[in-house]
N, C-alpha and C positions, 0 to 999 in steps of 0.2 A: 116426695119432696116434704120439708117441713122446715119450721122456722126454731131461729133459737130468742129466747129473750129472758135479758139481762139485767141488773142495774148492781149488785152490790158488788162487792169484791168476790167475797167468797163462793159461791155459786157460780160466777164469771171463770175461777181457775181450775174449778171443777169442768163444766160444760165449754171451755174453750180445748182444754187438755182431751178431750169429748170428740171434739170435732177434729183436731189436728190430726189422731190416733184412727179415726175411724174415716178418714182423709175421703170425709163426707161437703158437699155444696149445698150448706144450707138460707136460706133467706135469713138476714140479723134486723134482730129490733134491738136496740142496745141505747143505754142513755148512762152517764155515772161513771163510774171505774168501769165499769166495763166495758165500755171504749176500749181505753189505753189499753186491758189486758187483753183482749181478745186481736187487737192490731199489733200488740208486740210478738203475739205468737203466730199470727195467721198474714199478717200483712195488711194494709188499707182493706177497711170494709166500707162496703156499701150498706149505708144502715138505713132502714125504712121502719114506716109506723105499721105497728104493727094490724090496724085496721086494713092498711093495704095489704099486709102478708096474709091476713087470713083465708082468703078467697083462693090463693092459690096453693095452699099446703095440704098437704092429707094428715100430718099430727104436728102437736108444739111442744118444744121442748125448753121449758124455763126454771130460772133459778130461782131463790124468794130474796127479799128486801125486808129492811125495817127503814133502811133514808127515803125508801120510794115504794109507791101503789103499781109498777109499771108491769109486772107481773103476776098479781092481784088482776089487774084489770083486763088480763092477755088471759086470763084462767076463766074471767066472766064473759070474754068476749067468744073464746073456743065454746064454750059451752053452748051460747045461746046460736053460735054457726054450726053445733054439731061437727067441731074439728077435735080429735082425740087428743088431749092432754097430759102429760106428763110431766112432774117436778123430780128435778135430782137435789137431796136436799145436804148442805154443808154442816157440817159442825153439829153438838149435839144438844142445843137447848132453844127453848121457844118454839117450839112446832107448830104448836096449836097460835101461837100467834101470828106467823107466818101467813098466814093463811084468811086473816080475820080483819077487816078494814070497819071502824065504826059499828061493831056486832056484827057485819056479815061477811059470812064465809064463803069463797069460792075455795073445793078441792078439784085437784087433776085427775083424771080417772086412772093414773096411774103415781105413787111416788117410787121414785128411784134412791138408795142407800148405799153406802159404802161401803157400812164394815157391820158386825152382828150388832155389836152396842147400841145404833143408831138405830137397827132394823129392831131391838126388842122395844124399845123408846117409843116410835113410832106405830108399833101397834099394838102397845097401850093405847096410847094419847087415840087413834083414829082404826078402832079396830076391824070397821066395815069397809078399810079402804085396801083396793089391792097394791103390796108393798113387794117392792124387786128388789132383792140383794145382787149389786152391783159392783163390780173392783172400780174402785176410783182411781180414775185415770191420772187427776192431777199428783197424787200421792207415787202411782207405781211411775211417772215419770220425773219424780225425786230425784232417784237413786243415778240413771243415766245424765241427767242435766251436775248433778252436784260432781263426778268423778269427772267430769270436766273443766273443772274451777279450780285452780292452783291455788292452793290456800299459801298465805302470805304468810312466808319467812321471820321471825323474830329471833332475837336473843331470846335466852331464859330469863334476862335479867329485869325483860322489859314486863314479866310477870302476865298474870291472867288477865283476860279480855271478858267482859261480860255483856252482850247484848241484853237488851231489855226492849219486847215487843209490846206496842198497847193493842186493846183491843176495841178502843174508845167505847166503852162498857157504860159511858156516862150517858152518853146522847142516847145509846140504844135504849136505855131505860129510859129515858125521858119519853122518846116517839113512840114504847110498846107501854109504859107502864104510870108515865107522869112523874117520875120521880128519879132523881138523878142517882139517887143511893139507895134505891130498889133491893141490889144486890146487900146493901151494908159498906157500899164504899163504892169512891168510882175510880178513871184511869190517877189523878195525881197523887190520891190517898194510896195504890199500888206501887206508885213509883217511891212514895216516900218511906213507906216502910222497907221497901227493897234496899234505897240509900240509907237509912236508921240503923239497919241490921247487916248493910254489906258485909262485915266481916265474918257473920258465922256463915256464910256462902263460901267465902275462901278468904284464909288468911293474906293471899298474898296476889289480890286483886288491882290492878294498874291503870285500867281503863275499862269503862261503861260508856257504849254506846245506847242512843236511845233513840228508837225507831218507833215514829208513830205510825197508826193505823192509817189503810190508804184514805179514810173518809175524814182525817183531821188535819192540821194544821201545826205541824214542829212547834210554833210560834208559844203550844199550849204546855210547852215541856221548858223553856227557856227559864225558869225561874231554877230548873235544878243545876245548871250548868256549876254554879259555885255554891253548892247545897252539901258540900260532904268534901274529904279532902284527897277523892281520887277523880282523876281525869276523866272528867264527864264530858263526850260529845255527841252533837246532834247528830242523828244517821237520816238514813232513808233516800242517800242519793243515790246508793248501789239500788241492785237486785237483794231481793231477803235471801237468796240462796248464798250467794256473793257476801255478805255481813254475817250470817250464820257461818258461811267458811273461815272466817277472818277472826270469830270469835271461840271459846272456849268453854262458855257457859249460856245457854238462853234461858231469859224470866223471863216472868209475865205475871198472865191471872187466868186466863181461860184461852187465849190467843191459839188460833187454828196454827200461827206461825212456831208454835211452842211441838204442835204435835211433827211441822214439819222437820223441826232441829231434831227431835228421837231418830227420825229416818233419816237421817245425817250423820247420827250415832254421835250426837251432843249429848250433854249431861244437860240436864232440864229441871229448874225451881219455879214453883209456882208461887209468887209473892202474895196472898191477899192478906188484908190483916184482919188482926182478933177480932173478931164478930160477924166480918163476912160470910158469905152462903160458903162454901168449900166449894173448891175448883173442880169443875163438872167433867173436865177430863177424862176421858175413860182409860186412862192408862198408868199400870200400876210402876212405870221405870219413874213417873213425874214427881220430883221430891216437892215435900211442902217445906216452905221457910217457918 
């Protein structure tokens, strides 16, 4: 028996993709997005605190957060019940903060990885921890979820489609680092250079949709709607699988949803602009603007 727990997006589509695949009955401690993703995939959960699940598991199996301490604190609590611990960790940057609430550090006695890039990263940053190269679940069920999505029909006339995924990069630096432009810029400084310079993306671009991150708020992107003189609208009421099929091109800056458009076999730009850190991306198909 063990338990899973949850709170960000990313980690949630990882360790839900986890459970469906391994058509495992785990106890959920879940709070945040990862509610919605792990009941869109698995159906009504029963979700408990995690103090109550620890008593009855033999390991834990959780994601990390930077909106929430919820797995931080399921990491300090396995430890001091002596329940075995494991992180599966998403995406490839901020490890070490992951893991570190007010200077202190709880690590899993095990972390879990996806692919080599994250595994040589990772043990740099923490080289006395044991690190498992893992196929990531949410990734290799891409490919089957996406060839069942009938991409939506156009003229030629009606020209290129360009998604644009945030990664709300703003807030994350605020809660890990105190400062909004940590990076050298945050989500609206990406959107605006991406709108600034649409054209050398593709001459003959028609429509930009914009899809914010699950932890924001559309409302933060409404000022570009008539910011440029191509048909900007707000997204995110599909599935990103669903808007990735629909479109032609995915931006962004670092967006997990950038690596999931490559395995869609989308053409992929990363917007940040001049000054920012370069897009951490480990993949060499991702153009830079």
């Amino acid at each position: 028996m063990f338990a899973v727990c949850c709170h960000d997006a990313g980690g949630s589509e990882i360790i839900s993709s986890y459970v469906l695949r391994e058509k495992s009955n785990p106890l959920f401690c879940l709070s945040g997005p990862a509610v919605e993703i792990f009941e869109r995939k698995l159906g009504k959960i029963n979700n408990i605190k995690i103090s109550e699940a620890i008593s009855q598991i033999d390991w834990l199996l959780c994601g990390t957060s930077w909106q929430s301490s919820l797995e931080w604190k399921a990491l300090e609590l396995a430890k001091q019940k002596k329940v075995h611990s494991v992180t599966f960790l998403d995406h490839w940057v901020n490890y070490h903060e992951r893991f570190v609430r007010s200077n202190v550090k709880h690590l899993p006695d095990e972390i879990w990885v996806g692919d080599k890039y994250a595994k040589s990263i990772v043990t740099e940053i923490f080289p006395n921890s044991l690190i498992k190269l893992v196929n990531n679940p949410f990734l290799e069920s891409i490919h089957e979820k996406y060839k069942k999505i009938t991409r939506i029909k156009k003229s030629t006339k009606t020209g290129v489609r360009v998604l644009f995924v945030s990664d709300n990069i703003g807030e994350s630096s605020i809660q890990l680092y105190g400062d909004e432009k940590y990076f050298g810029y945050n989500d609206n400084d990406v959107l605006n250079y991406c709108l600034s310079n649409i054209g050398t993306i593709d001459n003959n671009i028609s429509k930009i949709i914009i899809r914010p991150h699950p932890s924001e708020s559309i409302k933060k992107f409404y000022w570009a709607k008539n910011y440029c003189n191509k048909s900007v609208e707000l997204g995110g009421k599909l599935t990103l699988l669903e808007e990735i099929a629909q479109s032609d091109i995915v931006v962004g800056a670092n967006s997990m949803a950038m690596i999931v458009a490559l395995y869609c076999g989308k053409r992929v730009v990363s917007c940040i602009p001049p000054g920012g850190k370069k897009c951490i991306l480990p993949y060499e198909k991702i153009e830079k603007l």
